[in-house]
N, C-alpha and C positions, 0 to 999 in steps of 0.2 A: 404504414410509414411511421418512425420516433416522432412522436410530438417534441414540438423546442422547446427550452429551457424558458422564454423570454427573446427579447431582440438583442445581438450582439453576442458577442463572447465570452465564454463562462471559463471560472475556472472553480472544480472543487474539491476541497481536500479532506481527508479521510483520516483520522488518528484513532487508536488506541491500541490496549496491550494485542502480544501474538498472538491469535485466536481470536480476538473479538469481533469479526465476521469481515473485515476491512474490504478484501478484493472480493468477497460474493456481493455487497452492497455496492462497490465499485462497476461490477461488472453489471450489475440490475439497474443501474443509475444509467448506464452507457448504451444498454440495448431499450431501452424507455426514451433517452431523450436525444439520443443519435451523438454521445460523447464520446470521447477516443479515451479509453481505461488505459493510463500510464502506470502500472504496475512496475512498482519500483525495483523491490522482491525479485518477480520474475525476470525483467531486466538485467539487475544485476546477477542474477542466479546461472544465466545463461551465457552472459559475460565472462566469469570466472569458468565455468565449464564448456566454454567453446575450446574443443579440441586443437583445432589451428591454436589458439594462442597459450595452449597450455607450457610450454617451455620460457614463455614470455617471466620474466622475475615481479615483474608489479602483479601479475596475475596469479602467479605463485603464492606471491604471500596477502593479497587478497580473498582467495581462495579460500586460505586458511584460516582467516576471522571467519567466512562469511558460515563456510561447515563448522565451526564452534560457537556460532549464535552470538559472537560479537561483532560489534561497529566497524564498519571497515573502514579507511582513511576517506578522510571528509572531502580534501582536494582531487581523489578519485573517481568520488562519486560525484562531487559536482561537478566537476570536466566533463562528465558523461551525459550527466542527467541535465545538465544547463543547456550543452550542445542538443538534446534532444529536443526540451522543450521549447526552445526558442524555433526550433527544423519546422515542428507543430505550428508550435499558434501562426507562423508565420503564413503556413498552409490553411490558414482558417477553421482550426480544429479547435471546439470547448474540450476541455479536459478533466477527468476525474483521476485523480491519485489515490492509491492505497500503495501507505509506506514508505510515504517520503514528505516531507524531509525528515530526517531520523535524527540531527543532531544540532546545535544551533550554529555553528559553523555551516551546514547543510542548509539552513534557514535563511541565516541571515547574514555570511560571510565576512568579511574584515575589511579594512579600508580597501585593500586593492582589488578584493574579488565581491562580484553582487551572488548574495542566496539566494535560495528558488522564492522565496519572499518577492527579494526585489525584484527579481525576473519575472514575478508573473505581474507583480504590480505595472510594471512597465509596458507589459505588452495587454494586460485588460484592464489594468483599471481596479484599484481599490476598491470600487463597490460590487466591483464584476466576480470577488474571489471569496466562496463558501466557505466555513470551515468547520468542519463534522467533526464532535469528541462521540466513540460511540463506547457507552459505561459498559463493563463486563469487571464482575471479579475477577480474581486470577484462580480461584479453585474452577471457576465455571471455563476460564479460557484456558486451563493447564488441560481438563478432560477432553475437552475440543483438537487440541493440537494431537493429544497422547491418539486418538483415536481417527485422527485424519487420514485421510485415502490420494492419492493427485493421480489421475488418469497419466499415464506414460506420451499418449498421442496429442488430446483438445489439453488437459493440463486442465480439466476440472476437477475440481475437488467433491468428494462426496458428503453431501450435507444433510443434517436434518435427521429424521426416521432412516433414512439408508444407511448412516452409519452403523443400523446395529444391525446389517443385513450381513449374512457372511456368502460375500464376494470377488472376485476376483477381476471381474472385468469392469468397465466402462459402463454403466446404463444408455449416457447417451453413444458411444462411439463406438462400445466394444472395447478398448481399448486396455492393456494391463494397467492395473491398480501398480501403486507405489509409497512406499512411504520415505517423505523428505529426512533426510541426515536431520536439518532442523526440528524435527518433530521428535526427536529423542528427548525423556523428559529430562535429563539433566542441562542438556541444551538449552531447553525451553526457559527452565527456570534463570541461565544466563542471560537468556534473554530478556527477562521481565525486569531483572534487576538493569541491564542496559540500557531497556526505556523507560525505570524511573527514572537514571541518573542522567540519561544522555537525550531525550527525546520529551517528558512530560516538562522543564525548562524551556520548549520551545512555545507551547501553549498560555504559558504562564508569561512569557516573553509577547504573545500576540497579544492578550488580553491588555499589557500594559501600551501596545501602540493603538490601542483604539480599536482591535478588533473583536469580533462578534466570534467567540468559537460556542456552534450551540452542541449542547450535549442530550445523546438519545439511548436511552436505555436498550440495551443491547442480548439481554438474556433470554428472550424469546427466539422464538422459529423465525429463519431471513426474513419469510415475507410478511412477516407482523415491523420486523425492524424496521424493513423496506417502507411500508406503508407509513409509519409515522415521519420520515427521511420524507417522503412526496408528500407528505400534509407538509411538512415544513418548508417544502422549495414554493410550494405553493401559495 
């Protein structure tokens, strides 16, 4: 059985560049403490490429940021990702993010619309919400993406030592390997410059409302990362 996080409901977020291990620590946080991994990434990834709504025009031209490693429309994503997160906690789910919020529009919205900030503040509690910087270069997160694998089936990724296995399928599932359009290095590098401009302002933005973002060096193997992430919750 996941041991718990503590009493009540958690929320905790996950930032840094592409590659700097976000959804494998997301994913190792959620099978350890019984958290629902909101994967932004994947979310929207599957959103743009659901076949039913591919003729749809907002998805069309969504779509199209999302395969060149740019920002997609802010009021898109948080239509989507607000409606979700609020479906959740209301179900009594703690939550861990990798990849969201990505912009400060996304964060912390405008007079008329609340950001996933103030959404989560509202439904747990300012003291109830993590917030994880994990350090990675960009030479060390550029090698990481260039050499990424995603299972076609479960949608893991292959990490660590089996990156330099030559492979084709699943370790765990069997499943065919793939490589995301995202993971082209020209892409990649769209992307980095994305979340300096659009995404590290959101951090800088917490820090100034009084939040704690702790930062955890990230250039080791997962479960060295992982390990210092649970001395921390701890």
């Amino acid at each position: 059985m996941s041991k718990k996080l503590n009493q009540g409901k958690k929320a905790i977020v996950i930032f840094g560049y592409p590659g700097s291990g976000k959804s494998t620590q997301a994913v190792l946080l959620a099978e350890k403490f019984g958290l629902y991994h909101f994967n932004t990434g994947k979310f929207v990834e599957n959103l743009v490429h659901d076949p039913k709504l591919a003729s749809h025009p907002d998805i069309q031209r969504e779509k199209k940021l999302f395969d060149t490693g740019k920002l997609m429309d802010s009021d898109f994503i948080l239509s989507h990702t607000g409606r979700r997160v609020k479906e959740l906690a209301v179900g009594g789910e703690s939550l861990v993010f990798s990849g969201s919020p990505r912009a400060m529009y996304d964060a912390f919205g405008d007079k008329k619309h609340q950001g996933i900030i103030q959404i989560l503040e509202g439904l747990y509690g300012k003291h109830n919400i993590l917030f994880i910087l994990l350090k990675v270069t960009q030479k060390e997160a550029l090698a990481r993406n260039t050499k990424r694998l995603i299972c076609s089936v479960c949608q893991n990724p292959l990490l660590g030592a089996a990156q330099n296995l030559t492979i084709t399928q699943c370790p765990f599932c069997g499943g065919k390997l793939y490589k995301r359009t995202l993971d082209d290095p020209k892409t990649i590098l769209v992307r980095f410059k994305e979340y300096e401009e659009k995404t590290a302002p959101i951090i800088r933005e917490l820090r100034a409302r009084k939040f704690v973002v702790h930062e955890v060096p990230a250039n080791a193997m997962p479960y060295r990362v992982f390990s210092r992430i649970v001395t921390l919750l701890s």
